[in-house]
PLY file of the C-alpha trace (Angstrom):
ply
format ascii 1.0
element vertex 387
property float x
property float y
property float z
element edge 386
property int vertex1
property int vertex2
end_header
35.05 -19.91 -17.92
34.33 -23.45 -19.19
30.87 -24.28 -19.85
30.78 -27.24 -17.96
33.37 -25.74 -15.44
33.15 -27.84 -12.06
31.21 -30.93 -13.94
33.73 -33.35 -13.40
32.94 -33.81 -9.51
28.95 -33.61 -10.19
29.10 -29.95 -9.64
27.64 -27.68 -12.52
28.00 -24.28 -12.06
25.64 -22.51 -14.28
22.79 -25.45 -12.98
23.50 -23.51 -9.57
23.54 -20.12 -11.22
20.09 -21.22 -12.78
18.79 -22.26 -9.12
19.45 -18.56 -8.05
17.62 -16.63 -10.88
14.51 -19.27 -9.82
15.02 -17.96 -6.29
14.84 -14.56 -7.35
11.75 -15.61 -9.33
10.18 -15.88 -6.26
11.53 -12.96 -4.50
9.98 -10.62 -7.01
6.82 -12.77 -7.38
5.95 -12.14 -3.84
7.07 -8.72 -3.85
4.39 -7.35 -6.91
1.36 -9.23 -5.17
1.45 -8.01 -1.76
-1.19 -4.76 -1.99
-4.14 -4.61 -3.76
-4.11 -3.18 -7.31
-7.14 -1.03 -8.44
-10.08 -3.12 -8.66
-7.39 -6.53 -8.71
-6.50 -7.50 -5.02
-5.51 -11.44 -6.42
-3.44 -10.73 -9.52
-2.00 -14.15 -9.39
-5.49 -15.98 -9.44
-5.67 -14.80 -12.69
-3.91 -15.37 -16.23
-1.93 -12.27 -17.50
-4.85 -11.49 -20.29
-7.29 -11.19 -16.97
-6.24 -8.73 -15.17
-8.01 -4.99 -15.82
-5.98 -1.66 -15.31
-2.66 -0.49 -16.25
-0.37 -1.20 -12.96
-2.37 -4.28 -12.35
-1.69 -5.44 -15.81
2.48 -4.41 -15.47
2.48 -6.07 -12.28
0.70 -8.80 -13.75
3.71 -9.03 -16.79
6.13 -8.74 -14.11
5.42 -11.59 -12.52
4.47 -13.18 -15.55
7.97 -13.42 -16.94
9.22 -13.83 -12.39
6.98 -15.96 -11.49
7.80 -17.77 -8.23
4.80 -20.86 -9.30
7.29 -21.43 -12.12
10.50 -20.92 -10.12
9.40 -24.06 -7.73
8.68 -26.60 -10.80
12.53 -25.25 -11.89
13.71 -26.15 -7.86
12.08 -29.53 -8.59
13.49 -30.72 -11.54
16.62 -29.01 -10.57
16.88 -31.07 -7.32
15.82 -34.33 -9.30
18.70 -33.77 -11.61
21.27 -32.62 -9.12
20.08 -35.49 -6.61
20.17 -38.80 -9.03
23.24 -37.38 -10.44
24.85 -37.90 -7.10
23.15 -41.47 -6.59
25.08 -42.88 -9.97
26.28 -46.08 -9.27
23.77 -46.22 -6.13
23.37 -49.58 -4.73
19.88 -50.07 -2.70
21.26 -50.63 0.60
20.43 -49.78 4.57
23.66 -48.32 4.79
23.73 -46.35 1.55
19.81 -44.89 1.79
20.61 -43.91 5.40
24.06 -42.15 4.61
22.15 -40.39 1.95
19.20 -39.33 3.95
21.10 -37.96 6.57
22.77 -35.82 4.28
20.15 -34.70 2.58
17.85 -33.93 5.92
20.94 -31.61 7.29
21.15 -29.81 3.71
17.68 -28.67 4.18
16.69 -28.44 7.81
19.38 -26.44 9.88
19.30 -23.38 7.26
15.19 -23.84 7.48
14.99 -23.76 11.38
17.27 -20.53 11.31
14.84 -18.89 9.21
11.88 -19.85 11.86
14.31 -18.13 14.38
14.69 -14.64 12.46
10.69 -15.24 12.05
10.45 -15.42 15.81
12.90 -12.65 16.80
10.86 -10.20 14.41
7.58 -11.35 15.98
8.81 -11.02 19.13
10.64 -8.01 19.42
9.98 -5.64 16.17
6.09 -6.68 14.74
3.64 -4.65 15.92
1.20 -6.83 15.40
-1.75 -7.74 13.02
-3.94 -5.12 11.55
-6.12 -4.27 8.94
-3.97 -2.15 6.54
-4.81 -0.05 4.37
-4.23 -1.61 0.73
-2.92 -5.13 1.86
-4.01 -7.38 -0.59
-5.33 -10.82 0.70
-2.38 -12.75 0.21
-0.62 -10.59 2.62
-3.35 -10.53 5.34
-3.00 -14.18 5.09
0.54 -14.04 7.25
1.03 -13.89 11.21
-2.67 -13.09 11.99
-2.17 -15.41 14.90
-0.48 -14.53 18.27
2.99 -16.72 18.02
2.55 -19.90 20.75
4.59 -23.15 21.10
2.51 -25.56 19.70
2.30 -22.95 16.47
6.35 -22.68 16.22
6.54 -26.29 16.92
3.98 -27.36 14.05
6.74 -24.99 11.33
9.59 -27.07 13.02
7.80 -30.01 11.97
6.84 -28.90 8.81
2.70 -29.65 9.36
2.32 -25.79 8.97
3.59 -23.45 6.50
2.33 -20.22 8.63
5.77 -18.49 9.72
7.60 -19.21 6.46
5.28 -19.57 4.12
7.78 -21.00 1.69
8.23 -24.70 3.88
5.24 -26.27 2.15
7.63 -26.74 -0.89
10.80 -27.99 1.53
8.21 -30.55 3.02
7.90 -31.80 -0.75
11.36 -31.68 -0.99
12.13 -33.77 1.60
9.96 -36.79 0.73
10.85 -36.62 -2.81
14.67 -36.78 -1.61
14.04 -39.72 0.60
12.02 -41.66 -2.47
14.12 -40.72 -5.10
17.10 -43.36 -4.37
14.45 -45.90 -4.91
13.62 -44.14 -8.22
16.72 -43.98 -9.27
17.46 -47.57 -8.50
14.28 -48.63 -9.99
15.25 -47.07 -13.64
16.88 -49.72 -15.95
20.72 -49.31 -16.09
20.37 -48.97 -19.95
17.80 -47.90 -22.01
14.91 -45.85 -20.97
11.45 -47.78 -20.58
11.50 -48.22 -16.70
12.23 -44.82 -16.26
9.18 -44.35 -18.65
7.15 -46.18 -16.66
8.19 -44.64 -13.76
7.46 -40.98 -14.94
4.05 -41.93 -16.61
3.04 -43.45 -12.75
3.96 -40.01 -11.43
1.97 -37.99 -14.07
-1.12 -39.98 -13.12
-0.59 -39.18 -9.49
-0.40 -35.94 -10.03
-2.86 -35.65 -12.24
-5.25 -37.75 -9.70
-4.01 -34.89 -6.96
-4.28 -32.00 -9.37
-6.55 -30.29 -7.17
-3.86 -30.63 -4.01
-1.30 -28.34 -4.93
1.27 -28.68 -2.35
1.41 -32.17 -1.75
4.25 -34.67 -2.79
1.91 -36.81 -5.51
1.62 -33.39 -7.56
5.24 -32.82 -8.28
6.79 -35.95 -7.91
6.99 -36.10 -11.35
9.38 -33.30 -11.81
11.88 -34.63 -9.85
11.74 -37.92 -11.87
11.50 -35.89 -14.94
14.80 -34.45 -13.28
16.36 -37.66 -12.68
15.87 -38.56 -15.78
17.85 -36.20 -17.25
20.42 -37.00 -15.15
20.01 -41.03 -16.06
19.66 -40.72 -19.75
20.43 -37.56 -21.09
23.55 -37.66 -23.48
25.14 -34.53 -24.87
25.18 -36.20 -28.00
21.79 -36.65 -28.53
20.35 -35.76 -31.93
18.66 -32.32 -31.87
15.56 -31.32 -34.42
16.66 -27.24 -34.02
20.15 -25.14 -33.32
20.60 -24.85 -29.52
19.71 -21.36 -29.24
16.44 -21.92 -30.86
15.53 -25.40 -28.46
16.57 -22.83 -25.10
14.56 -20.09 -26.88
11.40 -22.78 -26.97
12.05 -24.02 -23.52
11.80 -20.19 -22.19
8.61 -20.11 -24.10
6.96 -22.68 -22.65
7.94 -21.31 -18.83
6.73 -18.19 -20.06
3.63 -19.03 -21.56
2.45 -21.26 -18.35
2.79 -18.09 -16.40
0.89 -15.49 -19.22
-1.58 -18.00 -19.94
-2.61 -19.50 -16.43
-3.50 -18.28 -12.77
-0.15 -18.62 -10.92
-1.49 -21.35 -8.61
0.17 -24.72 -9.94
-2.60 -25.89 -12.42
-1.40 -29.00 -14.07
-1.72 -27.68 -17.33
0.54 -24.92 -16.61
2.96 -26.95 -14.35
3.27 -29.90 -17.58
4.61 -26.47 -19.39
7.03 -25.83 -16.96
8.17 -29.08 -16.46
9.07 -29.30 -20.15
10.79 -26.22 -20.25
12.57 -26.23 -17.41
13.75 -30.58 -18.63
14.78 -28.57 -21.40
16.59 -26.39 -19.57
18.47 -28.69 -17.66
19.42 -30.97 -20.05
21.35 -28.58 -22.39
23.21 -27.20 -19.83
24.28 -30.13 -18.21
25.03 -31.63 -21.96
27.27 -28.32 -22.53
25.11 -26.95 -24.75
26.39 -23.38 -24.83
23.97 -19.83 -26.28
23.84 -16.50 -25.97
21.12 -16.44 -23.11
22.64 -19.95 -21.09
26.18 -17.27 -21.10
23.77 -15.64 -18.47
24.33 -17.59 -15.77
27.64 -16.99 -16.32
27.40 -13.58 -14.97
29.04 -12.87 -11.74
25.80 -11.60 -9.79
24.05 -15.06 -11.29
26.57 -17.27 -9.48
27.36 -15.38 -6.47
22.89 -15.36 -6.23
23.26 -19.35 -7.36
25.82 -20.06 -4.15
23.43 -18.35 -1.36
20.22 -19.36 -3.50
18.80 -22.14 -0.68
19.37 -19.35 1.90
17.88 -16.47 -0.33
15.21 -18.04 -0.99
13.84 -18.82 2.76
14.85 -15.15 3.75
13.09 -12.71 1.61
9.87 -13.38 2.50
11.02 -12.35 5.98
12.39 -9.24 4.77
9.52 -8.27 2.73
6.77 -8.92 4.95
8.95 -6.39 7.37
9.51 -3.84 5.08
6.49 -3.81 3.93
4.30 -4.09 6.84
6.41 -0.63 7.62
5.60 0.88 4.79
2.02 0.73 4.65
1.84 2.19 8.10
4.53 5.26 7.61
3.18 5.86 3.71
-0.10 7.92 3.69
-3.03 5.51 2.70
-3.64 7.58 -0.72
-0.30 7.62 -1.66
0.00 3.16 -1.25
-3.73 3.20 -2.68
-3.04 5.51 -5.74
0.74 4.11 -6.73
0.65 0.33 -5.51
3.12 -0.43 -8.32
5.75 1.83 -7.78
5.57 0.99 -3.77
5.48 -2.31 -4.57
8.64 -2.06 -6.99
10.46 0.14 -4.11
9.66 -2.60 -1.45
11.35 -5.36 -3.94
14.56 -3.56 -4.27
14.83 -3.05 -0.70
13.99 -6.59 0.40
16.08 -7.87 -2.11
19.29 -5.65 -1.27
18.84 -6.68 2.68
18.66 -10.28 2.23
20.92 -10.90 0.10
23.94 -10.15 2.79
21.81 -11.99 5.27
21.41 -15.24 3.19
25.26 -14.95 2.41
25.81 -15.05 6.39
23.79 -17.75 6.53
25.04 -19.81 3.99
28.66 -19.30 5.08
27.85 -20.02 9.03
24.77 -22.65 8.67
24.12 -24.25 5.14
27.92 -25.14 4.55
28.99 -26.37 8.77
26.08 -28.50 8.73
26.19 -29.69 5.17
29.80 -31.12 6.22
28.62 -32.36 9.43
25.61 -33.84 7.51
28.29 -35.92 5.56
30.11 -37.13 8.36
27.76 -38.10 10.70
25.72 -40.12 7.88
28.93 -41.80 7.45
29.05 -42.38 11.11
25.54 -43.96 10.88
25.81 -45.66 7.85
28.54 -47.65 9.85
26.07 -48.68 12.51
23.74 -49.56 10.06
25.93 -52.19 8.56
27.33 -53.42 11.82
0 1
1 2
2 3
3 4
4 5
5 6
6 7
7 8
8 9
9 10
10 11
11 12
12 13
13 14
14 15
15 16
16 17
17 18
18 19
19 20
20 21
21 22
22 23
23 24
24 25
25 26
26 27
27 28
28 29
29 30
30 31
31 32
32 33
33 34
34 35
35 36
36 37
37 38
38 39
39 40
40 41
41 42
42 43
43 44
44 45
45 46
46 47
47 48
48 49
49 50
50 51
51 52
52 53
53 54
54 55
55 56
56 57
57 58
58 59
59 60
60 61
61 62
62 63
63 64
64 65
65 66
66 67
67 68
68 69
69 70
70 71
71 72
72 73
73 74
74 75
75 76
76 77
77 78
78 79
79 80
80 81
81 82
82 83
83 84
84 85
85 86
86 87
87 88
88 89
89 90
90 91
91 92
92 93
93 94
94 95
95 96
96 97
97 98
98 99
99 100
100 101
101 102
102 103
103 104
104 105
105 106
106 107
107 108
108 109
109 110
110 111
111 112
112 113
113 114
114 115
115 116
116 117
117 118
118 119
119 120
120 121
121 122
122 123
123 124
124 125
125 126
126 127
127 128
128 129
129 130
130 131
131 132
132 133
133 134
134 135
135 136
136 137
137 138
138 139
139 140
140 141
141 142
142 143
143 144
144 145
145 146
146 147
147 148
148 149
149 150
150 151
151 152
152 153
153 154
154 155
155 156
156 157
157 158
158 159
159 160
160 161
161 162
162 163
163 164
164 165
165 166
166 167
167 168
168 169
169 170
170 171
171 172
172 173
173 174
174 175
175 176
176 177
177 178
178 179
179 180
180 181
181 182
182 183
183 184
184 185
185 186
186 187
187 188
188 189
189 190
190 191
191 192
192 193
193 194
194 195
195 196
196 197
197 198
198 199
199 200
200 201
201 202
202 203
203 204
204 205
205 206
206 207
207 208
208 209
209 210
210 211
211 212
212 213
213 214
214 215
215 216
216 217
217 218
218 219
219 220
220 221
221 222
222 223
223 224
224 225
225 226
226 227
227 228
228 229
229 230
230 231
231 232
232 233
233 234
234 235
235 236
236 237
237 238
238 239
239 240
240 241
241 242
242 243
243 244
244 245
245 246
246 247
247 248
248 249
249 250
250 251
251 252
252 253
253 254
254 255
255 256
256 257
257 258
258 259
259 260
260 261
261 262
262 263
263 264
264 265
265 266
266 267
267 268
268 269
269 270
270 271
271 272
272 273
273 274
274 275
275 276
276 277
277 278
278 279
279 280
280 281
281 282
282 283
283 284
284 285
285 286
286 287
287 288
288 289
289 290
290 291
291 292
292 293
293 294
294 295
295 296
296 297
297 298
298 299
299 300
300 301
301 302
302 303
303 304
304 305
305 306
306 307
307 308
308 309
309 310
310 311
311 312
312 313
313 314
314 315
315 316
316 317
317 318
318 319
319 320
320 321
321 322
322 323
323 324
324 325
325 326
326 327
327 328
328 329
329 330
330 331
331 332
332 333
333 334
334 335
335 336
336 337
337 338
338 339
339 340
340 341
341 342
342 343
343 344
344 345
345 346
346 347
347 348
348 349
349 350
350 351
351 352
352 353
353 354
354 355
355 356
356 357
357 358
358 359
359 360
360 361
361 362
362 363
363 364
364 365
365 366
366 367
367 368
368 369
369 370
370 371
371 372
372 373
373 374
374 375
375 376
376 377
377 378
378 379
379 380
380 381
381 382
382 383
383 384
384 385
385 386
């Protein structure tokens, strides 16, 4: 396969490959923090060198090198990329910000509201309600403590509460980062690079002025502009200081090192980490940079994962919480309170194996109908815009 196989229309495979190894980031970051581990029922509130006991301290390195805090920065910068790469030659108009808009909000929401449905259906007809559970670690008591109503489900359709998929806070940011970022985009300089300068340097300050709100838009704005940067300026010609192996070797060290050395909770420290590794990240494989560990994504599991990513990624926490809300009340209480790890570690594989053919349904039936419709009908609009 060509490196840069599918670049010519905007499309970059391995960028999409990339977006499903961050989605399975997160699958596996939820899965090894959902019981309590020894004396450790908060592993992720805690840097790797923190954490006391010997499965606590795997589970800890597990999610160290999967960590789903790290896996969002990636979607970020990611969707900055892949986003002002498909506004070149944008021109600021009604008809053009609504066109793109439209597509963008039928990308996102259909596949999102399906997921609120499969949250529903299980509530309704499978959970057997809160309790107390032996081992559940705080994170997981945190979930569907709350008898389901309409004004609940109706605050998740909206996106003002995160509570049945627990995963929407970072779609909300999405979505106003989408609908500001052809006005980024438009505000960078044509040539050269000190707008877009600017530009990033405002965002920093925002989010270092929100630093303490961790899952609003003025924290991560910057990685999408830090995104669209890449996208803007970035030229696979660029000089380099090191070999190409050895720069995507650094860039994995710095994603890597956020997660070791900081509580996985977005601290801005950790996130500026992040951001720089995953730029990095982006920008030599969309320059056609090409290394042993980039050939990766190549693999077919990584781009088959990459195509169903959007839909993996709202999914598993569905599957887990099931699965393992069933196994803490058919495992005996010693057995989940002696081996956390290795029930944790079963519960992962099993998530992961049943979402995966659920998230390929749903991609072939919802993401891609309504991403076409999406098209069309903001084409349809854009037209009564202008008129």
């Amino acid at each position: 396969m060509s490196v840069m196989e599918g670049s010519s229309s905007g499309f970059i495979v391995r960028l999409e490959a990339l977006r499903g190894v961050a989605a399975l980031w997160v699958a596996v970051g939820h899965s090894m923090i959902w019981l309590v581990i020894g004396s450790e029922p908060a592993i992720w509130s805690k840097s790797l060198f923190d954490v006391h006991g010997v499965q606590a301290n795997i589970a800890r390195a597990i999610i160290t090198v999967f960590s789903g805090a790290s896996a969002v920065d990636i979607f970020f910068v990611l969707s900055g990329f892949v986003l002002a790469r498909a506004l070149r030659g944008f021109r600021l108009s009604a008809d053009g910000y609504v066109r793109f808009a439209v597509k963008r909000l039928f990308r996102i929401i259909p596949a999102f509201w399906a997921s609120l449905l499969l949250v529903v259906l299980y509530l309704s007809v499978a959970y057997p309600g809160f309790a107390k559970l032996a081992g559940a670690s705080p994170w997981f008591d945190n979930w569907y403590k709350d008898p389901l109503t309409l004004h609940a489900l109706a605050e998740n359709v909206a996106f003002v509460s995160p509570m049945l998929n627990p995963n929407a806070w970072t779609l909300k940011v999405e979505i106003l980062a989408s609908l500001l970022l052809p006005l980024i985009v438009w505000g960078m300089a044509p040539r050269g690079a000190r707008r877009s300068a600017i530009i990033f340097l405002f965002a920093l300050a925002l989010a270092w002025i929100y630093r303490s709100e961790a899952s609003g838009l003025p924290h991560f704005l910057y990685m999408f502009v830090a995104g669209a940067i890449v996208a803007k300026h970035g030229a696979p010609n660029a000089p380099r200081m090191m070999g190409d192996g050895a720069f995507v070797l650094v860039c994995l060290a710095a994603i890597i090192s956020a997660s070791a050395f900081f509580p996985l909770v977005h601290p801005f420290a950790a996130d500026l980490l992040v951001v720089f590794g995953s730029t990095g990240l982006v920008w030599a494989i969309s320059s056609g940079r090409d290394t042993k560990v980039l050939r990766l994504l190549d693999a077919r599991w990584t781009r088959a994962l990459g195509r169903v990513s959007y839909s993996f990624y709202l999914l598993h926490f569905i599957a887990l919480y099931a699965i393992a809300n069933l196994m803490m009340r058919t495992i005996p209480a010693t057995v989940i309170t002696r081996w956390p790890l290795l029930v944790m570690m079963a519960g992962c594989v099993l998530s992961i194996a049943i979402t995966i053919p659920i998230a390929s349904l749903s991609f072939r039936y919802i993401e891609k109908p309504f991403t076409v419709f999406g098209r069309r009908f903001g084409a349809a609009q854009s037209k009564l815009v202008e008129q």
